[in-house]
mmCIF file of the protein (N, C-alpha, C, O) and its ligand, coordinates in Angstrom:
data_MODEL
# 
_entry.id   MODEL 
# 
loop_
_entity.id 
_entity.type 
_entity.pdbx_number_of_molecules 
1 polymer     1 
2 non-polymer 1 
# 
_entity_poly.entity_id                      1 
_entity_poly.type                           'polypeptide(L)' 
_entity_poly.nstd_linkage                   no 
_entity_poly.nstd_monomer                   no 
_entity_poly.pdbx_seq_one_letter_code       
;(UNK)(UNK)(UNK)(UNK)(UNK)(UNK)(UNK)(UNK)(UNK)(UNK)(UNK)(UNK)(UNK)(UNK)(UNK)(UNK)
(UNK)(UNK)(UNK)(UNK)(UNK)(UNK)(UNK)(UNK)(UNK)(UNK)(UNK)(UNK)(UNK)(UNK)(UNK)(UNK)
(UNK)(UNK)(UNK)(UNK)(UNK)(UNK)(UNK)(UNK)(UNK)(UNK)(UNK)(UNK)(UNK)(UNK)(UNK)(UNK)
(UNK)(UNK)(UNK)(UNK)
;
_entity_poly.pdbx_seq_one_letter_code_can   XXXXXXXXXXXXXXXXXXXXXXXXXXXXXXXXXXXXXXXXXXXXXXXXXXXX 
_entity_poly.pdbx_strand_id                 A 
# 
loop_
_entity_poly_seq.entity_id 
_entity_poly_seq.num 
_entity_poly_seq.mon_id 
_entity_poly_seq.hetero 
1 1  UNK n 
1 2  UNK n 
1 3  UNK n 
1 4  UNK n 
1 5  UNK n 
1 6  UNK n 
1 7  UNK n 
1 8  UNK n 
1 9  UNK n 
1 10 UNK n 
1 11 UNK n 
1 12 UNK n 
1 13 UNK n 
1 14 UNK n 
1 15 UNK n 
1 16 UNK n 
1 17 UNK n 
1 18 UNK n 
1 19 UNK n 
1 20 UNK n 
1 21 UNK n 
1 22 UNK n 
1 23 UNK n 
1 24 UNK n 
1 25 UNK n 
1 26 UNK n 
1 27 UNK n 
1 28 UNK n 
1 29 UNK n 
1 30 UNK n 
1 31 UNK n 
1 32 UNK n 
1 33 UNK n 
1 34 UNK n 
1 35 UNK n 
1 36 UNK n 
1 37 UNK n 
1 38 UNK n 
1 39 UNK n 
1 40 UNK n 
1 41 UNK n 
1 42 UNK n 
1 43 UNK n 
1 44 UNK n 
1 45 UNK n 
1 46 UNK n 
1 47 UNK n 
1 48 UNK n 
1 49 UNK n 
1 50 UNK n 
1 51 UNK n 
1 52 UNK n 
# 
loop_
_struct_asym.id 
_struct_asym.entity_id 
A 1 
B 2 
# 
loop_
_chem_comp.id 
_chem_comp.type 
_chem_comp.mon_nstd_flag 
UNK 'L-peptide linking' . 
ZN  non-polymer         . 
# 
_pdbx_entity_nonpoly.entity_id   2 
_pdbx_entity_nonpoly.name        ? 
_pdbx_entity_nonpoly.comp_id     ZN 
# 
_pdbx_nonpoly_scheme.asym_id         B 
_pdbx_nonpoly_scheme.entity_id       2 
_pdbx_nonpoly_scheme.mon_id          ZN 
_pdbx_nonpoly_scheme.ndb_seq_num     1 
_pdbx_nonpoly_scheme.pdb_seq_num     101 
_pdbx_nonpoly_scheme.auth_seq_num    101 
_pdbx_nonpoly_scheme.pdb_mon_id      ZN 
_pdbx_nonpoly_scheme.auth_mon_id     ZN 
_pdbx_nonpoly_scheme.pdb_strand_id   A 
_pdbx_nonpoly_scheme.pdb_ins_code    . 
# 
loop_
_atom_site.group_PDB 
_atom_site.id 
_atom_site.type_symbol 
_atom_site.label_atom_id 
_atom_site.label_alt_id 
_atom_site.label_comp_id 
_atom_site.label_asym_id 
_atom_site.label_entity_id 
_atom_site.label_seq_id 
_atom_site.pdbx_PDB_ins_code 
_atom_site.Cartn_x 
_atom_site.Cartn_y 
_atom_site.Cartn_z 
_atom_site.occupancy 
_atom_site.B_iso_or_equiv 
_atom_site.pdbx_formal_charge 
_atom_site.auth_seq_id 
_atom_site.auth_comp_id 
_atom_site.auth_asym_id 
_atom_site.auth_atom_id 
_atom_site.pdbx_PDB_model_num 
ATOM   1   N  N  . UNK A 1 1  ? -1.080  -13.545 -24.113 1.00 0.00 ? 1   UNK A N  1 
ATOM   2   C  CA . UNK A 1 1  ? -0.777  -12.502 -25.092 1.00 0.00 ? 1   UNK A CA 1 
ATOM   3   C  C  . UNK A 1 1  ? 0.377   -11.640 -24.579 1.00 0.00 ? 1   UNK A C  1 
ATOM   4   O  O  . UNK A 1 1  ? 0.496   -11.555 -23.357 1.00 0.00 ? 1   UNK A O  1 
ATOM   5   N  N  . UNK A 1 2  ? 1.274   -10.966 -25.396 1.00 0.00 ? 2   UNK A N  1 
ATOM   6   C  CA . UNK A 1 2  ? 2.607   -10.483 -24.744 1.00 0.00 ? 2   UNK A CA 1 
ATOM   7   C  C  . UNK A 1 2  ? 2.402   -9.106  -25.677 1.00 0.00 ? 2   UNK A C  1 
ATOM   8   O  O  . UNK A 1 2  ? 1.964   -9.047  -26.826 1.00 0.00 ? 2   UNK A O  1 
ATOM   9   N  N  . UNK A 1 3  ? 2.818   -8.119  -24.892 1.00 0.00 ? 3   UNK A N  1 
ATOM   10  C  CA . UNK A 1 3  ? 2.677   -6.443  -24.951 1.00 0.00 ? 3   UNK A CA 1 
ATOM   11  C  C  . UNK A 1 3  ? 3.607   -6.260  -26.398 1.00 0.00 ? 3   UNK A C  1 
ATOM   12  O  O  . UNK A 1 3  ? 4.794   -6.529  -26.584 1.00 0.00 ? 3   UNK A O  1 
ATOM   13  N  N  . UNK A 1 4  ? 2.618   -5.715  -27.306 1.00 0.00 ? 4   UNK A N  1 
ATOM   14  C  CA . UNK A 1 4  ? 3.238   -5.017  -28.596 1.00 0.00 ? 4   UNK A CA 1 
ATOM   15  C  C  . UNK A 1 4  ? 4.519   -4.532  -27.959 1.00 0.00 ? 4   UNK A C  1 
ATOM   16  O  O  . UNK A 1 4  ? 5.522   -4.941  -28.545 1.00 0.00 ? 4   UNK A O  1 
ATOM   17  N  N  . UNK A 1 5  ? 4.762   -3.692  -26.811 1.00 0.00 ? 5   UNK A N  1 
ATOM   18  C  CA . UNK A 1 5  ? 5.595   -2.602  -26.712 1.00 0.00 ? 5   UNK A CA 1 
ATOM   19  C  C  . UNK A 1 5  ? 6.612   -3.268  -26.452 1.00 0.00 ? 5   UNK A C  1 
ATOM   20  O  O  . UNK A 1 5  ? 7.573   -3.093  -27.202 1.00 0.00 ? 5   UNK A O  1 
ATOM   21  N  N  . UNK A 1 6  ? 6.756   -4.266  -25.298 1.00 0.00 ? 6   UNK A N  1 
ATOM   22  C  CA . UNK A 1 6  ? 8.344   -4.436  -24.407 1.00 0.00 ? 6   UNK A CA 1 
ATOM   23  C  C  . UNK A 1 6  ? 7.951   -6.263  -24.991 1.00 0.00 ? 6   UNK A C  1 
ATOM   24  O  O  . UNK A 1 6  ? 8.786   -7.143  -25.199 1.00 0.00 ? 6   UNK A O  1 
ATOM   25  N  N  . UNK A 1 7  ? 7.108   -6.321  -25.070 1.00 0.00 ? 7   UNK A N  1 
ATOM   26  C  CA . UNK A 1 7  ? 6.933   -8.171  -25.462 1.00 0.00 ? 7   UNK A CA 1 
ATOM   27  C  C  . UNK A 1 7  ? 6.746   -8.963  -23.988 1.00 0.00 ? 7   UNK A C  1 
ATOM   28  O  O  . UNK A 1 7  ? 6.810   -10.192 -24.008 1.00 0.00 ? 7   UNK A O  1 
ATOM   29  N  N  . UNK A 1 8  ? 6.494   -8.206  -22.587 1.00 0.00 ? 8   UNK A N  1 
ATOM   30  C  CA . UNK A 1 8  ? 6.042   -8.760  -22.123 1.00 0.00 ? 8   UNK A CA 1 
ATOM   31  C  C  . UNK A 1 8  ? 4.838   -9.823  -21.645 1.00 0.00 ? 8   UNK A C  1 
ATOM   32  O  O  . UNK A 1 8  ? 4.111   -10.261 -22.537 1.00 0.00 ? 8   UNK A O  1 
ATOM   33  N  N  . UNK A 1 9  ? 4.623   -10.223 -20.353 1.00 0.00 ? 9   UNK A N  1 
ATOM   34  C  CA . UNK A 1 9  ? 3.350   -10.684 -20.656 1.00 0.00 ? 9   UNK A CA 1 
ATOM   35  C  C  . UNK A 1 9  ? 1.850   -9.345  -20.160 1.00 0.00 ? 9   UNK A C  1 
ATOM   36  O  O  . UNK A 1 9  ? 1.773   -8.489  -19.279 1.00 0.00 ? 9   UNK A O  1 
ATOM   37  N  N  . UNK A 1 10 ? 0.787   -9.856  -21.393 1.00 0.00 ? 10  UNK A N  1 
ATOM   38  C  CA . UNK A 1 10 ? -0.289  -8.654  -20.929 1.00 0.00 ? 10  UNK A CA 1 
ATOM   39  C  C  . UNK A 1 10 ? -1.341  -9.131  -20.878 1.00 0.00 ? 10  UNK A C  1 
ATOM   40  O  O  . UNK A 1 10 ? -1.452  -10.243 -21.394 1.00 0.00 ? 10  UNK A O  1 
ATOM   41  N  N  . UNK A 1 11 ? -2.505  -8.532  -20.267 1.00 0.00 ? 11  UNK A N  1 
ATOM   42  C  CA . UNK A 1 11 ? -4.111  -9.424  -19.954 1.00 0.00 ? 11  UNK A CA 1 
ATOM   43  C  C  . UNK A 1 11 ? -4.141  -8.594  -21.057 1.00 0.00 ? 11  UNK A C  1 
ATOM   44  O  O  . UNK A 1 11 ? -3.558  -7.551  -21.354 1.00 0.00 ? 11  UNK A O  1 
ATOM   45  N  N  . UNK A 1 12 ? -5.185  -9.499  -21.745 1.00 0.00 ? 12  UNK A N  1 
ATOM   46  C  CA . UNK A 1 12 ? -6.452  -9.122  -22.926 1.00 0.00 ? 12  UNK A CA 1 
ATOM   47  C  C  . UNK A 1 12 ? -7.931  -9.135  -22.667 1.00 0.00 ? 12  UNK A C  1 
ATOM   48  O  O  . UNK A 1 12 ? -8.578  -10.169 -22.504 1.00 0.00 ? 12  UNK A O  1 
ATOM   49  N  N  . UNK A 1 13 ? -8.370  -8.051  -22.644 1.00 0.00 ? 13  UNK A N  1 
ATOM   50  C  CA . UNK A 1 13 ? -9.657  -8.033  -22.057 1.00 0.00 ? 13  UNK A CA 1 
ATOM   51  C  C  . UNK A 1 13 ? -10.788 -7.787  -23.083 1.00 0.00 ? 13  UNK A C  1 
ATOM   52  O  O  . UNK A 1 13 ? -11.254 -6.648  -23.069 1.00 0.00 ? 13  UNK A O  1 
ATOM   53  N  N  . UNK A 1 14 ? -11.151 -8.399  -23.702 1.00 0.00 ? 14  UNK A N  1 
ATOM   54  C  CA . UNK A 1 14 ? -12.223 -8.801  -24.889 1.00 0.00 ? 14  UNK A CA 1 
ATOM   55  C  C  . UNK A 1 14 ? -13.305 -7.331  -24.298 1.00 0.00 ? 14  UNK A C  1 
ATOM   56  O  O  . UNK A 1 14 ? -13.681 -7.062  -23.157 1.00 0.00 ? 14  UNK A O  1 
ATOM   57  N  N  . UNK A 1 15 ? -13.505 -6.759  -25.347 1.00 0.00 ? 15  UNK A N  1 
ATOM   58  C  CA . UNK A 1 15 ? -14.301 -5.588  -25.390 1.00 0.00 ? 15  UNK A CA 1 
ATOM   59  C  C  . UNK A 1 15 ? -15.369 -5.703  -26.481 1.00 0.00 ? 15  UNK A C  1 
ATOM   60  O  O  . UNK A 1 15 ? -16.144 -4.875  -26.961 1.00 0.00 ? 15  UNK A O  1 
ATOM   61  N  N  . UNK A 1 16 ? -15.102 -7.318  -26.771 1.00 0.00 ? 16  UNK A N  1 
ATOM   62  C  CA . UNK A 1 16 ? -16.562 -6.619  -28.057 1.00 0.00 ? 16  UNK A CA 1 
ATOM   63  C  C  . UNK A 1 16 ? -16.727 -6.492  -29.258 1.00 0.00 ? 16  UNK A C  1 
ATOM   64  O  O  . UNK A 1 16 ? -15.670 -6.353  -29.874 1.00 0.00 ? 16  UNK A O  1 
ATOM   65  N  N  . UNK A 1 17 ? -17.692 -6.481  -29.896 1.00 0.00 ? 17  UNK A N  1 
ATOM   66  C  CA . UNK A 1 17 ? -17.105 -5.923  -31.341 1.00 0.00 ? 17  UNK A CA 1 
ATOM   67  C  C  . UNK A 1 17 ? -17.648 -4.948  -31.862 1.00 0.00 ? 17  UNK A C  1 
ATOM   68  O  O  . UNK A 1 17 ? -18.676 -4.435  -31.420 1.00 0.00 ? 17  UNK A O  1 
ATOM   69  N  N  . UNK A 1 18 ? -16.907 -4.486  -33.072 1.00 0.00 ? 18  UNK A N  1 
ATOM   70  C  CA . UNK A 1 18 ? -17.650 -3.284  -33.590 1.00 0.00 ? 18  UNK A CA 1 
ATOM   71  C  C  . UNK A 1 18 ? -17.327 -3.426  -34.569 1.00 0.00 ? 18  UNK A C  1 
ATOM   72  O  O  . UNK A 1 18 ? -16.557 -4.302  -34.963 1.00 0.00 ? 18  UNK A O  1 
ATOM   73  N  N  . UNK A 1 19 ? -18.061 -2.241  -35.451 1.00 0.00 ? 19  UNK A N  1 
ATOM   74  C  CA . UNK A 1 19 ? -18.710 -2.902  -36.836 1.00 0.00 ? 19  UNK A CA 1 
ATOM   75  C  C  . UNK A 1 19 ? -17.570 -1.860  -37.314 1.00 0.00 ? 19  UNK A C  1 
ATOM   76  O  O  . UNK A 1 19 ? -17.381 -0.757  -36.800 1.00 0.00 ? 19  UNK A O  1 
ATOM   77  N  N  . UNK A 1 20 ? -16.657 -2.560  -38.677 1.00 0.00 ? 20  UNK A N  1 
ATOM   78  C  CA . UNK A 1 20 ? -15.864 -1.092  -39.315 1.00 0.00 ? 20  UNK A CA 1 
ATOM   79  C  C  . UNK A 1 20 ? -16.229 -1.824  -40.870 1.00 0.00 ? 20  UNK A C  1 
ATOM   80  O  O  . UNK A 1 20 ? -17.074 -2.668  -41.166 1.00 0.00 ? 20  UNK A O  1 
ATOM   81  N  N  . UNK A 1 21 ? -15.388 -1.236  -41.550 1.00 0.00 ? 21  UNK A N  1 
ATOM   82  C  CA . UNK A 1 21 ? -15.589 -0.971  -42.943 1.00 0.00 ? 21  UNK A CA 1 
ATOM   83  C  C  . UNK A 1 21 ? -15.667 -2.504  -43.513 1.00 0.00 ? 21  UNK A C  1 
ATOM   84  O  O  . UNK A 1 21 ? -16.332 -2.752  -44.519 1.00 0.00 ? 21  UNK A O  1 
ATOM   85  N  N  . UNK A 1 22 ? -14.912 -3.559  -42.775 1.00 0.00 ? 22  UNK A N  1 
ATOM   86  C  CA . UNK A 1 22 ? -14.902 -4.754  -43.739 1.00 0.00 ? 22  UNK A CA 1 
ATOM   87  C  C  . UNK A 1 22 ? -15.746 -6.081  -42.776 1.00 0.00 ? 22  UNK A C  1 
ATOM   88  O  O  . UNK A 1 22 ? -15.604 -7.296  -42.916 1.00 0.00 ? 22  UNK A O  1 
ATOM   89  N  N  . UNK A 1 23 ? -16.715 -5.271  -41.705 1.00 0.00 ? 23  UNK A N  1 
ATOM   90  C  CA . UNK A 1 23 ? -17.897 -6.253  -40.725 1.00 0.00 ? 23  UNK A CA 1 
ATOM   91  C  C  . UNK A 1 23 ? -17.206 -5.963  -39.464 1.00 0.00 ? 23  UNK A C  1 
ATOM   92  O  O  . UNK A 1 23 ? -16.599 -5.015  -38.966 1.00 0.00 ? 23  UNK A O  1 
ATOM   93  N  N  . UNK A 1 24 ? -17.537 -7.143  -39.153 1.00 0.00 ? 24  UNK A N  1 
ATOM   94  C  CA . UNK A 1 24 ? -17.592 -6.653  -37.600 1.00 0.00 ? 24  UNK A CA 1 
ATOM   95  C  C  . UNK A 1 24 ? -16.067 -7.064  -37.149 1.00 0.00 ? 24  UNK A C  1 
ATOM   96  O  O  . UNK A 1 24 ? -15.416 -7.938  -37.723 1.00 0.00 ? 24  UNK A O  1 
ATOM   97  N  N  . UNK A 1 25 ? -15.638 -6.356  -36.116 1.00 0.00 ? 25  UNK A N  1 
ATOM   98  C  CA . UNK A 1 25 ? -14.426 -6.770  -35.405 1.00 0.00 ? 25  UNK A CA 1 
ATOM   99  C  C  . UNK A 1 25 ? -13.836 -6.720  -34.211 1.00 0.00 ? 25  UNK A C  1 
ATOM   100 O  O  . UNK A 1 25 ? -13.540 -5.674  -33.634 1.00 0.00 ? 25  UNK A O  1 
ATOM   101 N  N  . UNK A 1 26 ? -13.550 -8.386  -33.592 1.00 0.00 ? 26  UNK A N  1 
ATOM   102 C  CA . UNK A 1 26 ? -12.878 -8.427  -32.361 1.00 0.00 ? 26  UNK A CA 1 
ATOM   103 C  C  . UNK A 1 26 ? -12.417 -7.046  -31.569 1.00 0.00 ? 26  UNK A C  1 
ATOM   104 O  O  . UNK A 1 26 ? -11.410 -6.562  -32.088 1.00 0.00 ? 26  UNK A O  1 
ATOM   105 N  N  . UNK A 1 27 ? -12.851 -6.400  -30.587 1.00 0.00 ? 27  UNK A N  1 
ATOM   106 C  CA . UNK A 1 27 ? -12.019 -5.741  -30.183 1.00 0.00 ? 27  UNK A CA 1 
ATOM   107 C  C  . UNK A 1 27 ? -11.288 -5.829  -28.963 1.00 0.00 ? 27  UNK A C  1 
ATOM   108 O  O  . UNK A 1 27 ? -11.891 -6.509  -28.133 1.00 0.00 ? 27  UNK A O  1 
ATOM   109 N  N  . UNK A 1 28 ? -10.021 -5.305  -28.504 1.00 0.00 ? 28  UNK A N  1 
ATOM   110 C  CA . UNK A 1 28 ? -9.587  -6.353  -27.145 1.00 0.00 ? 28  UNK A CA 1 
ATOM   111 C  C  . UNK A 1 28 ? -8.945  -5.381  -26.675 1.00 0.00 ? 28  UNK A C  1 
ATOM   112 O  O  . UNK A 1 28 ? -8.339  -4.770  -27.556 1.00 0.00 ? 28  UNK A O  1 
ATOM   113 N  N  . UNK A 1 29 ? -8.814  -4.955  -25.607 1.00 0.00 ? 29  UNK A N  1 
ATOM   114 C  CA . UNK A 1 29 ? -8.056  -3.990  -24.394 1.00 0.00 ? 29  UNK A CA 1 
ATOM   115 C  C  . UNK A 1 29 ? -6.408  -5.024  -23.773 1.00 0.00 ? 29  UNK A C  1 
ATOM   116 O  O  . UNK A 1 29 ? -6.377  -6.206  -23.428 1.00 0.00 ? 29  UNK A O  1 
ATOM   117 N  N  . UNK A 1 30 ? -5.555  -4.287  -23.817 1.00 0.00 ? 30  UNK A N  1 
ATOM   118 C  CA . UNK A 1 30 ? -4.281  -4.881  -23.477 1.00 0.00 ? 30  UNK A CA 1 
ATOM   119 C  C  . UNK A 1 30 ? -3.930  -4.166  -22.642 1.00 0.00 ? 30  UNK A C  1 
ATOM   120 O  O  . UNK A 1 30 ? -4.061  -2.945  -22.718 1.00 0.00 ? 30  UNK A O  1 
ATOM   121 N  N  . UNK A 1 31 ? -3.152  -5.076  -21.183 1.00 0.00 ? 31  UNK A N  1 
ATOM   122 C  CA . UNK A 1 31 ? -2.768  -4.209  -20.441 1.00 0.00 ? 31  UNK A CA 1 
ATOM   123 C  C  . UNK A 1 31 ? -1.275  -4.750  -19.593 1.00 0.00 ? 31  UNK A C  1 
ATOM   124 O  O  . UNK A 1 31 ? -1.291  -5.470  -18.595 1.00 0.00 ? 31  UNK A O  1 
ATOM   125 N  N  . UNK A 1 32 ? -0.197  -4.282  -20.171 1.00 0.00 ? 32  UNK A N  1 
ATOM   126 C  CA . UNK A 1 32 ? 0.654   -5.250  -19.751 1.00 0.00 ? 32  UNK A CA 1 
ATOM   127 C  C  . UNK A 1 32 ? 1.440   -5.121  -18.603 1.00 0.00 ? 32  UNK A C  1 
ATOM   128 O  O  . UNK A 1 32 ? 1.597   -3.900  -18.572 1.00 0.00 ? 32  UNK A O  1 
ATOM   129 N  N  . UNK A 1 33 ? 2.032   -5.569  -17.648 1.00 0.00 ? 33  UNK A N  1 
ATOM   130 C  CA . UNK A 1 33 ? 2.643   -5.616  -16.546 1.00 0.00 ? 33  UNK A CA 1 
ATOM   131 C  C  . UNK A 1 33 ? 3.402   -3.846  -16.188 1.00 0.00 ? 33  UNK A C  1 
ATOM   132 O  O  . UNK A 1 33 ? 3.202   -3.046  -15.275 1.00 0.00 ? 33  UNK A O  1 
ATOM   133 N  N  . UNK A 1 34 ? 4.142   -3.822  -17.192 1.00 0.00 ? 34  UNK A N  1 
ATOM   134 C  CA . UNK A 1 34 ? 4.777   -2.786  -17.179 1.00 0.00 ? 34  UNK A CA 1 
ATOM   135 C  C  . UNK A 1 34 ? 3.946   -1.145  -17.211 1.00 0.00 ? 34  UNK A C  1 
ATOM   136 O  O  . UNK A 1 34 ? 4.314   0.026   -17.311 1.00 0.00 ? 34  UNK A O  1 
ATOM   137 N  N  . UNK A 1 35 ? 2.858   -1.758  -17.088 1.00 0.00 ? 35  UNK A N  1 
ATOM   138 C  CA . UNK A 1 35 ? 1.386   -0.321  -17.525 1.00 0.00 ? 35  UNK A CA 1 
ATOM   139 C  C  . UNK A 1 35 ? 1.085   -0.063  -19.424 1.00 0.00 ? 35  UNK A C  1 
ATOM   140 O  O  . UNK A 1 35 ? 0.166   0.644   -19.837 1.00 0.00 ? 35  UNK A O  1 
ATOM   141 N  N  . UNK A 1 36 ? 1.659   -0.491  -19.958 1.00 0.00 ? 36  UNK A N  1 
ATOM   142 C  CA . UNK A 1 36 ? 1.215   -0.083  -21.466 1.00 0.00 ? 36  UNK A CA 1 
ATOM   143 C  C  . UNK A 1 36 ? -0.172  -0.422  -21.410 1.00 0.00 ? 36  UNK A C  1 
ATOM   144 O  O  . UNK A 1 36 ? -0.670  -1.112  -20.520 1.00 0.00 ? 36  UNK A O  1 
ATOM   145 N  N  . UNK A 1 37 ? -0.915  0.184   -22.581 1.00 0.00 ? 37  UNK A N  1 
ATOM   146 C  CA . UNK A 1 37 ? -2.078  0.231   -22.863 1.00 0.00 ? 37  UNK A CA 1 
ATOM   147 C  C  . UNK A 1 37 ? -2.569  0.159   -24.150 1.00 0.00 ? 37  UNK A C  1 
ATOM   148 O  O  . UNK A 1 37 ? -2.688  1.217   -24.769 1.00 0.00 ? 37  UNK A O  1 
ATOM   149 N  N  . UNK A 1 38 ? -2.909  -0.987  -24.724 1.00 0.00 ? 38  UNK A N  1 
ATOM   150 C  CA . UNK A 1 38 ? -3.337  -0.683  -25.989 1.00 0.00 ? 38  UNK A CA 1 
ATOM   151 C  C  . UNK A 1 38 ? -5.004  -0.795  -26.390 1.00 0.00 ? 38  UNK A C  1 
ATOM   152 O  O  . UNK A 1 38 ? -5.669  -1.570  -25.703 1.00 0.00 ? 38  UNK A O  1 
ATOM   153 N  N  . UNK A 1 39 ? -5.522  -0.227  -27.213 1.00 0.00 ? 39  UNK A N  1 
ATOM   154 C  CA . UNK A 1 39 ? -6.739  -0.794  -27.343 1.00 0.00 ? 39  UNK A CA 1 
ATOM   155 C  C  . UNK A 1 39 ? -7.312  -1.360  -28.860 1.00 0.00 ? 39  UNK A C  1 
ATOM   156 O  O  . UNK A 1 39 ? -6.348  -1.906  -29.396 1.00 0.00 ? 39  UNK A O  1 
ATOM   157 N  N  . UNK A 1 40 ? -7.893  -1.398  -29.293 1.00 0.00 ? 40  UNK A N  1 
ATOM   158 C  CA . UNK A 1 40 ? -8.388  -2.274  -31.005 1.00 0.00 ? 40  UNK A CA 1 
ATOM   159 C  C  . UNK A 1 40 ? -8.690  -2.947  -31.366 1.00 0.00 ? 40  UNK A C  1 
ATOM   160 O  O  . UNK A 1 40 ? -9.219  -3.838  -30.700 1.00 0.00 ? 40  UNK A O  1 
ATOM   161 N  N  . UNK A 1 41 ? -8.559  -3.005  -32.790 1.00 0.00 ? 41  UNK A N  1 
ATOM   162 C  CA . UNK A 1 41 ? -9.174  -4.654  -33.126 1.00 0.00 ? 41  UNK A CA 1 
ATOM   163 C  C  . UNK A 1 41 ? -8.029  -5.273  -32.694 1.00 0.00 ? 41  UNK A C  1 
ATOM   164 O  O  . UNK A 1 41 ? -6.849  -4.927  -32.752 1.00 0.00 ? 41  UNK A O  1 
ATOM   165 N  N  . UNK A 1 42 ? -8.853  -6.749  -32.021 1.00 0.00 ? 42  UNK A N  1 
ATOM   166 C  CA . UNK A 1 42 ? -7.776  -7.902  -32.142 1.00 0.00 ? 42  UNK A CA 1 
ATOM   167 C  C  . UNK A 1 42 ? -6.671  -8.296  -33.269 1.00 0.00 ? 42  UNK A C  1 
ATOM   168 O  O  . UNK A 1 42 ? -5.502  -8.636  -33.084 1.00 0.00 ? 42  UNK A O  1 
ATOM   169 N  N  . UNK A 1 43 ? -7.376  -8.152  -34.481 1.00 0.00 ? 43  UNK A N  1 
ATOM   170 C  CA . UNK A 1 43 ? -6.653  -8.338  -35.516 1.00 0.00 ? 43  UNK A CA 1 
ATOM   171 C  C  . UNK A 1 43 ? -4.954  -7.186  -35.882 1.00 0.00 ? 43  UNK A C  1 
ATOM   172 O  O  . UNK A 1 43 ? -3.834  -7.336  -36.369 1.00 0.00 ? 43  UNK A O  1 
ATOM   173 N  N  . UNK A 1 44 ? -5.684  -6.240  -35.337 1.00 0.00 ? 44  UNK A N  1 
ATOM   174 C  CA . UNK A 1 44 ? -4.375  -4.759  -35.589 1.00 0.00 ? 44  UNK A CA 1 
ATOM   175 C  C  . UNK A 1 44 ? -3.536  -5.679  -34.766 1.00 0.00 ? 44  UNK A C  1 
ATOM   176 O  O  . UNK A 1 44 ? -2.760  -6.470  -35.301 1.00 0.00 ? 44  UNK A O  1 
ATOM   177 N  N  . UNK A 1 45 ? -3.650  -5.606  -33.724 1.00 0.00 ? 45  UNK A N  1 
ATOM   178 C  CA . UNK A 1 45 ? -2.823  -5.654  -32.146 1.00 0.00 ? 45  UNK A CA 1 
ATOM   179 C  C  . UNK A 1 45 ? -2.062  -7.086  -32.703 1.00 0.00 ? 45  UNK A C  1 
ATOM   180 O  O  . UNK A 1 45 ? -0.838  -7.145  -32.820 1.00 0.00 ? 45  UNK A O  1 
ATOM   181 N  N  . UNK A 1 46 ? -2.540  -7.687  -32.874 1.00 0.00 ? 46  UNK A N  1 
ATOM   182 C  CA . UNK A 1 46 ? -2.131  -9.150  -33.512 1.00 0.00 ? 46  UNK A CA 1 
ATOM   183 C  C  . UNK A 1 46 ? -0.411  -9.120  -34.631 1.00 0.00 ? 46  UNK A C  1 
ATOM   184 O  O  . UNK A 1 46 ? 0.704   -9.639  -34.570 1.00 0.00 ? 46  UNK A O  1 
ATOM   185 N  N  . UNK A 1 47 ? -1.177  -8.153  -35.565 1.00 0.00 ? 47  UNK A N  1 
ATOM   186 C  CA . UNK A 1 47 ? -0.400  -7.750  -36.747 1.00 0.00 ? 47  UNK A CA 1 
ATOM   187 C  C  . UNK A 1 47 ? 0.854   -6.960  -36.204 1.00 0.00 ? 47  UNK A C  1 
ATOM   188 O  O  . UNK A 1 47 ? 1.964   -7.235  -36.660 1.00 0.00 ? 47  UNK A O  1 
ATOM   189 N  N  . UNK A 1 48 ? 0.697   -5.951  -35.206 1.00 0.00 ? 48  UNK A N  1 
ATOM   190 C  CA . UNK A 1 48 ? 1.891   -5.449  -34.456 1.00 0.00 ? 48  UNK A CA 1 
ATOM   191 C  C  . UNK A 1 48 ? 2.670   -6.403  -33.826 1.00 0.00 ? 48  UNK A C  1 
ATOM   192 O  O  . UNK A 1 48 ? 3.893   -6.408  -33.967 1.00 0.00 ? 48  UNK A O  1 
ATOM   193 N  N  . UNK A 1 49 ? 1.978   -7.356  -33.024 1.00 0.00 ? 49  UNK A N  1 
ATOM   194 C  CA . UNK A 1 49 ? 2.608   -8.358  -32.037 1.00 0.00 ? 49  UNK A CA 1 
ATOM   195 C  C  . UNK A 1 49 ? 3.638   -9.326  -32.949 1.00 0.00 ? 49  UNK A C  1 
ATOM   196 O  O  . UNK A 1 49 ? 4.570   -9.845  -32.335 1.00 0.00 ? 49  UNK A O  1 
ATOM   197 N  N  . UNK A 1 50 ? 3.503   -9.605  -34.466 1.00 0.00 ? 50  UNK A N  1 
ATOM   198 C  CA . UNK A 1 50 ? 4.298   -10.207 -35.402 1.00 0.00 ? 50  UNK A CA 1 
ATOM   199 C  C  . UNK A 1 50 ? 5.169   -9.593  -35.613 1.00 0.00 ? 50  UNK A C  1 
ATOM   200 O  O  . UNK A 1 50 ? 6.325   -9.969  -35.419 1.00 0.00 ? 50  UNK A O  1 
ATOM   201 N  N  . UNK A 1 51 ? 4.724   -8.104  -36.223 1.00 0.00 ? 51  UNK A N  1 
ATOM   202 C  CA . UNK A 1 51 ? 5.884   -7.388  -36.644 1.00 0.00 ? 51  UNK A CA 1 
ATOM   203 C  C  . UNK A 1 51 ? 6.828   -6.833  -35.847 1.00 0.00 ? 51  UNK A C  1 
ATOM   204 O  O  . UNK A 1 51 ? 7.873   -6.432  -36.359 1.00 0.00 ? 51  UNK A O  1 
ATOM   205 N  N  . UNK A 1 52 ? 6.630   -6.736  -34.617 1.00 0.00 ? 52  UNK A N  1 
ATOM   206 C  CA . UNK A 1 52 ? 7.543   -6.739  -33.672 1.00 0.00 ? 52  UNK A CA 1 
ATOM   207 C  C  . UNK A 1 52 ? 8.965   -7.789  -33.788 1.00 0.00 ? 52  UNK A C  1 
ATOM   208 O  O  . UNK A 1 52 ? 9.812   -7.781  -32.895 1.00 0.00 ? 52  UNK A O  1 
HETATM 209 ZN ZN . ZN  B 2 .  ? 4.432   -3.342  -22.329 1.00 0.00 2 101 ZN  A ZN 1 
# 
């Protein structure tokens, strides 16, 4: 997985899921070389990582 921010490479650390408005959802901790930090659903983080 490569950092929303700089597009490097980042560990994804599966956190789980939790329940929001449309069931349950992936959530995953990002942490990329450079120190960024993201946290969320898999799916958000995903959707940034495209639109980047
Ligand atoms: Zn980064």
């Amino acid at each position: 997985m490569d950092c929303p921010e700089c597009g490097l490479p980042a560990t994804a650390r599966n956190e789980g899921r939790a329940w929001s408005t449309g069931g349950p959802v992936e959530h995953v901790r990002l942490h990329c070389v450079l120190g960024h930090r993201f946290f969320g659903p898999a799916t958000t983080l995903l959707r940034r990582l495209r639109a980047a």
